[in-house]
MITI-396352 format. One record per residue: x, y, z of N, C-alpha, C in turn; residue in one letter. Coordinates in steps of 0.1 Angstrom, whole numbers, plus 5000, padded with zeros to 4 digits. Each point is the difference from the previous one (the first is absolute). Layout:
<atoms>
XYZXYZXYZA ...
</atoms>
This chain:
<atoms>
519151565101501149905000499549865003X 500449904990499849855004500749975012X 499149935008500949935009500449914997X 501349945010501049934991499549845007X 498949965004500149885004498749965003X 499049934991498949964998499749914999X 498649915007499849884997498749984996X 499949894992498850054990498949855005X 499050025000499349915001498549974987X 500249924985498850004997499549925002X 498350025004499249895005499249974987X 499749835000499349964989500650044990X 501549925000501050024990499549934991X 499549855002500049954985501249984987X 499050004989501650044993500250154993X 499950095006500550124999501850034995X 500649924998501649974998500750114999X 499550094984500550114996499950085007X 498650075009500050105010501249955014X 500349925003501150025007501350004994X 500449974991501349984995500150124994X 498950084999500250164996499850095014X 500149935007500350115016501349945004X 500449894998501549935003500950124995X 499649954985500650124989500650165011X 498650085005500050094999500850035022X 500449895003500649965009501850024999X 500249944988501449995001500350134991X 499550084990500250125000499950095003X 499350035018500450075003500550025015X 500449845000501049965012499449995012X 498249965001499149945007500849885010X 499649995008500749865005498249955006X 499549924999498849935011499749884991X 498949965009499549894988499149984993X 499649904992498650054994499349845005X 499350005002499049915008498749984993X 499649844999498550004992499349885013X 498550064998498649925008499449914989X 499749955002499449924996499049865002X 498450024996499749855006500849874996X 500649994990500949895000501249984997X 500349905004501950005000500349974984X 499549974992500050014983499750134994X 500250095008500150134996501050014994X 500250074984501249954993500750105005X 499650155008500950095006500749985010X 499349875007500949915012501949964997X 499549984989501649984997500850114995X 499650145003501350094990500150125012X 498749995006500350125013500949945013X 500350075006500749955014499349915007X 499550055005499049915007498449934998X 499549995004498349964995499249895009X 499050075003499249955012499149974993X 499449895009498549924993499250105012X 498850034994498650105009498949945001X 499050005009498749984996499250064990X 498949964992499650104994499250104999X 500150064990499850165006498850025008X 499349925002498250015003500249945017X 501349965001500249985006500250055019X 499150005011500250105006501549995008X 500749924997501549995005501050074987X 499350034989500950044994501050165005X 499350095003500850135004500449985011X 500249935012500349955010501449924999X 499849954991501449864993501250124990X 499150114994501050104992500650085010X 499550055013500150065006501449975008X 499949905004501049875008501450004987X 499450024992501549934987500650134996X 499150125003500650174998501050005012X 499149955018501650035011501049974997X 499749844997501249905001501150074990X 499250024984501250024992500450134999X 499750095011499850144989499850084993X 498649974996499350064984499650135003X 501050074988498950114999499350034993X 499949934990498650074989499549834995X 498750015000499449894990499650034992X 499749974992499649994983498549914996X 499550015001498649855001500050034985X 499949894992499849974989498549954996X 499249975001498549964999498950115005X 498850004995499050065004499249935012X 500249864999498949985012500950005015X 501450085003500150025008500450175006X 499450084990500550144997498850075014X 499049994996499150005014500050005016X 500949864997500149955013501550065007X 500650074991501250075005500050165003X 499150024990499750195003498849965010X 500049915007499049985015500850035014X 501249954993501449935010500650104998X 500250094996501450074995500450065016X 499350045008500550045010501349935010X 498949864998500849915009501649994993X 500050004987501250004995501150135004X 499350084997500850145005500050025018X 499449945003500450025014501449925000X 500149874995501349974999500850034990X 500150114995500650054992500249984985X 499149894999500149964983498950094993X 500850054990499550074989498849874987X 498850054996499149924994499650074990X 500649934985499450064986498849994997X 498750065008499150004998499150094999X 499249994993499150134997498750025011X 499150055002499350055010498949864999X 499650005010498549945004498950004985X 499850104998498850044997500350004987X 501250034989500649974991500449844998X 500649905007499649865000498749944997X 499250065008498449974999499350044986X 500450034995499550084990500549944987X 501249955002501149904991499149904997X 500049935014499849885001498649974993X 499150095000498649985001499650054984X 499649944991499950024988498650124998X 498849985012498850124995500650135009X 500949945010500850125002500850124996X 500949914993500850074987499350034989X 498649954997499450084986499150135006X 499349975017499750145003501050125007X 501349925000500950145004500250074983X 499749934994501050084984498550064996X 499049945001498850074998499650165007X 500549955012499750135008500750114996X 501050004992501550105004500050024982X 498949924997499750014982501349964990X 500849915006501049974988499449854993X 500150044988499649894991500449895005X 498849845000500149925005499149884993X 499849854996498949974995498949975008X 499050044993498750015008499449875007X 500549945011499149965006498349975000X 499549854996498549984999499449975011X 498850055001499250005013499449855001X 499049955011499249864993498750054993X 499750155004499350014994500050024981X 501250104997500349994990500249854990X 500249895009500549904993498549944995X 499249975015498749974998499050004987X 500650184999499050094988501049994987X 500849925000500849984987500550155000X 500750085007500550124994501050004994X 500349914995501949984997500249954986X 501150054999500449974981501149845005X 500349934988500849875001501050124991X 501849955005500149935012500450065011X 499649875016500150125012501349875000X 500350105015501549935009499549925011X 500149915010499449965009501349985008X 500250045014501049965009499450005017X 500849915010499350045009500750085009X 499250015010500450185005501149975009X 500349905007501150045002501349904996X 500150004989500649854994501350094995X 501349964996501450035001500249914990X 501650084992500949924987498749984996X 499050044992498949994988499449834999X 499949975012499249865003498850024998X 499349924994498649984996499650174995X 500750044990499750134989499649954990X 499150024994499249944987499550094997X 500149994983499550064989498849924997X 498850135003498349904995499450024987X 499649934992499650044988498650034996X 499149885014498749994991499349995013X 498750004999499349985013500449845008X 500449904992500149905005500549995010X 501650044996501050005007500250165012X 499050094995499850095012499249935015X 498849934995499749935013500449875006X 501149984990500649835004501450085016X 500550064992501250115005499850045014X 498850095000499250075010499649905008X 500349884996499149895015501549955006X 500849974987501149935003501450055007X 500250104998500950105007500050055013X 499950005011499750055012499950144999X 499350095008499950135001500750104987X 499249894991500650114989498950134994X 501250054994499250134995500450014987X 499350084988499650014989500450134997X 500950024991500250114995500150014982X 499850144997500550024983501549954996X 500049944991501049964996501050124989X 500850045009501050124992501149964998X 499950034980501049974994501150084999X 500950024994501450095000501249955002X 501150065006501449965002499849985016X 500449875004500350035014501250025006X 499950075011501450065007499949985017X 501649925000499850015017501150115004X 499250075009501050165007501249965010X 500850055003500749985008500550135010X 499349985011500550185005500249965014X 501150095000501049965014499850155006X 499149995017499750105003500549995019X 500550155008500649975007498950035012X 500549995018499049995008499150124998X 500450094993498950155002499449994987X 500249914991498850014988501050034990X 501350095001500750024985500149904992X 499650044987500649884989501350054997X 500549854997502150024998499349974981X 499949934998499350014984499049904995X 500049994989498749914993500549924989X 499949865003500649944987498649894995X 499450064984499149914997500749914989X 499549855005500149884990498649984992X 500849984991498949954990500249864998X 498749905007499749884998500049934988X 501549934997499749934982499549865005X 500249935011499549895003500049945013X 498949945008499949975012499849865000X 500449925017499449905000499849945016X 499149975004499350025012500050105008X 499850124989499550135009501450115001X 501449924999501050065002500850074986X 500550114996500350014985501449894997X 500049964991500949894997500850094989X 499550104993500550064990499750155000X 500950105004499250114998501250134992X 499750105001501150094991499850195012X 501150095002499750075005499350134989X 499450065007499350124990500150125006X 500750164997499750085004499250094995X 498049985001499250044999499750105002X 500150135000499450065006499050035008X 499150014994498649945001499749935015X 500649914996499949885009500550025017X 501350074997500850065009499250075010X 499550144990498950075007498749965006X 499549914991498949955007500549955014X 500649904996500149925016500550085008X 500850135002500450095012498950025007X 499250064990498550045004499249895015X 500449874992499249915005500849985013X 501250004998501249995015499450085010X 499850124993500050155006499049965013X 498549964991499049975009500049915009X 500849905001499949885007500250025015X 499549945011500250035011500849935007X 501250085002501549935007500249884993X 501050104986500749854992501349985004X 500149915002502049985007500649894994X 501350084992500749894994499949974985X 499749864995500049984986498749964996X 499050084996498849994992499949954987X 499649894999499349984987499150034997X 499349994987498850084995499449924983X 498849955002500249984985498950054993X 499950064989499850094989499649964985X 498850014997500050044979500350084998X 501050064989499350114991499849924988X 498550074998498749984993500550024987X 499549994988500350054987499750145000X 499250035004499650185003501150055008X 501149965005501150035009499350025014X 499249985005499350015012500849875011X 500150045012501049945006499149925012X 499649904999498849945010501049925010X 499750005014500949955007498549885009X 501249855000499249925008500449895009X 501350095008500349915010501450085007X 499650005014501150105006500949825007X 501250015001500549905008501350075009X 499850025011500750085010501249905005X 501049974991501349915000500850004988X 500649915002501049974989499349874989X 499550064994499549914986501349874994X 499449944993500649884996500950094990X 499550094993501050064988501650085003X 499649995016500950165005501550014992X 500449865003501449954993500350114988X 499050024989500650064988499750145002X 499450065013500450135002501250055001X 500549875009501250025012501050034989X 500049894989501149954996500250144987X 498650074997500450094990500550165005X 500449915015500750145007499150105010X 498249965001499650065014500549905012X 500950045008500649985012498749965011X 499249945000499249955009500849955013X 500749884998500449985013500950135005X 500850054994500950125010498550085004X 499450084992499050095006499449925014X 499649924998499349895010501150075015X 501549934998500749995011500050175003X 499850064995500150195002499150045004X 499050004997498850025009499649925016X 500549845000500249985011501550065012X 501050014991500450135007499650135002X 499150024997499150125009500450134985X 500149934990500250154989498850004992X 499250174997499050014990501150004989X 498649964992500350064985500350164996X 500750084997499550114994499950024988X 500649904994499650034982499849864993X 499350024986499949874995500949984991X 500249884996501249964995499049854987X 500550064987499449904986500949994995X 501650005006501249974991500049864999X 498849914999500049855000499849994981X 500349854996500050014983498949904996X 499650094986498850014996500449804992X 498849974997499849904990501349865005X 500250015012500649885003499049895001X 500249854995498649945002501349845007X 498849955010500349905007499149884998X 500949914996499449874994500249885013X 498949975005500649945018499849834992X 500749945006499849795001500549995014X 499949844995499749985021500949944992X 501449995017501049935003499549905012X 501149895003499649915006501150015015X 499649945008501049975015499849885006X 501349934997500249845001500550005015X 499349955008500549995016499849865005X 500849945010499549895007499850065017X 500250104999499950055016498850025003X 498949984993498649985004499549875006X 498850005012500149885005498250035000X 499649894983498950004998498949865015X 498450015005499549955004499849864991X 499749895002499549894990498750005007X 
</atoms>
């Protein structure tokens, strides 16, 4: 049973818009009364204006920040947060206690699953270890001894939204790249269809289902265009990959080739709600209700893919004209 009175807190709202106006949504049909609340380092957070309320925070690196969330959970109530970003997913499956000792529920996945997210030779030696296709990672030695075919990929290890990802063609640009990029790493460059996963999983690990997008077009990292696909394949693979993960909680993203050989290479786990989630939601996987049901204390027992196939979401940016901002000169 939902409980009938929830208040929501996401941190590092940003402009996330549609993920809350699709838990609004899922508020008034089914007679929810609480609020929904966004954090944020700044008060130009465009989600400042559409949630109830919205606090300015320190940031995340910040050692006042869980202390300052902590203080805004008594005052208002909260019982569940939502963190939206990876560089504060860590720092909350550190905390989670302190939260549940006051009673707030935390959509977050385990320690050691964050760490692994977050950390790019991490995530290529968890998928290595557990043998699911993945692109191969270059050693310096390999690079040294020229082991590699053009073209590779170059990103750095822990870089987020596809910042400084480059496609290398020639040796030039492999050692211009490699000096210029911080802690970057070198990988094969795999071609194919890409797909970002969508799997909404509850505190004991059940998956509620799997919705793969297929990327028709991105831009800074986020899909700006994508279409839904019921892959099989794809489906199955990534269960696999859920399956193994250690304490996944909530909305998993996942992103994925399949190869022209249909081979399903996976190269990025993101333990949250991805920028795409919207056209999951909207082609009928219920993300936010599951969300609010599992923090009412319900497993999953069955899966549910009554979501529709081939709906595609075409995003533009809207604008918010305010004078209630009071900029520094």
């Amino acid at each position: 049973m939902l409980n009938s009175k929830m208040n929501i807190l996401f941190t590092s709202s940003g402009r996330r818009l549609s993920l809350l106006q699709q838990f609004r949504k899922v508020f008034v049909q089914h007679n929810i009364s609480g609020s929904i609340m966004t954090a944020d380092l700044k008060q130009t957070a465009p989600t400042a204006f559409f949630s109830d309320k919205h606090f300015i925070v320190p940031r995340v690196t910040d050692p006042n920040y869980i202390p300052k969330l902590l203080q805004i959970c008594q005052k208002e109530k909260i019982d569940i947060i939502i963190p939206l970003i990876d560089t504060e997913l860590v720092i909350f499956s550190e905390n989670q206690h302190v939260f549940e000792e006051i009673g707030v529920k935390l959509l977050v996945s385990s320690k050691k699953l964050n760490e692994i997210a977050c950390d790019k030779t991490m995530s290529y030696k968890f998928f290595q270890d557990r043998n699911i296709p993945t692109p191969k990672v270059l050693s310096d030695d390999e690079i040294n001894n020229k082991q590699y075919q053009f073209p590779l990929l170059i990103k750095p290890l822990d870089g987020s939204s596809s910042v400084g990802v480059t496609k290398i063609n020639n040796e030039k640009e492999l050692f211009f790249f490699k000096d210029y990029i911080p802690n970057a790493m070198v990988q094969e460059f795999v071609t194919g269809t890409e797909y970002t996963v969508d799997v909404m999983v509850d505190f004991d690990g059940n998956i509620k289902t799997v919705v793969p997008r297929l990327r028709l077009e991105t831009r800074a990292g986020e899909v700006s265009k994508g279409v839904t696909k019921k892959d099989n394949d794809i489906i199955t693979a990534v269960q696999q990959v859920v399956k193994s993960l250690p304490g996944p909680v909530g909305c998993i993203t996942l992103q994925c080739f399949k190869k022209e050989n249909g081979e399903i290479t996976f190269i990025e786990i993101n333990p949250r709600f991805g920028g795409g989630i919207p056209l999951s939601i909207e082609a009928g996987a219920n993300f936010p209700l599951w969300v609010l049901q599992i923090c009412s204390g319900e497993t999953f027992s069955e899966e549910d893919y009554n979501w529709r196939e081939n709906l595609t979401m075409l995003r533009y940016d809207e604008a918010i004209f305010t004078e209630s901002i009071q900029h520094d000169h």
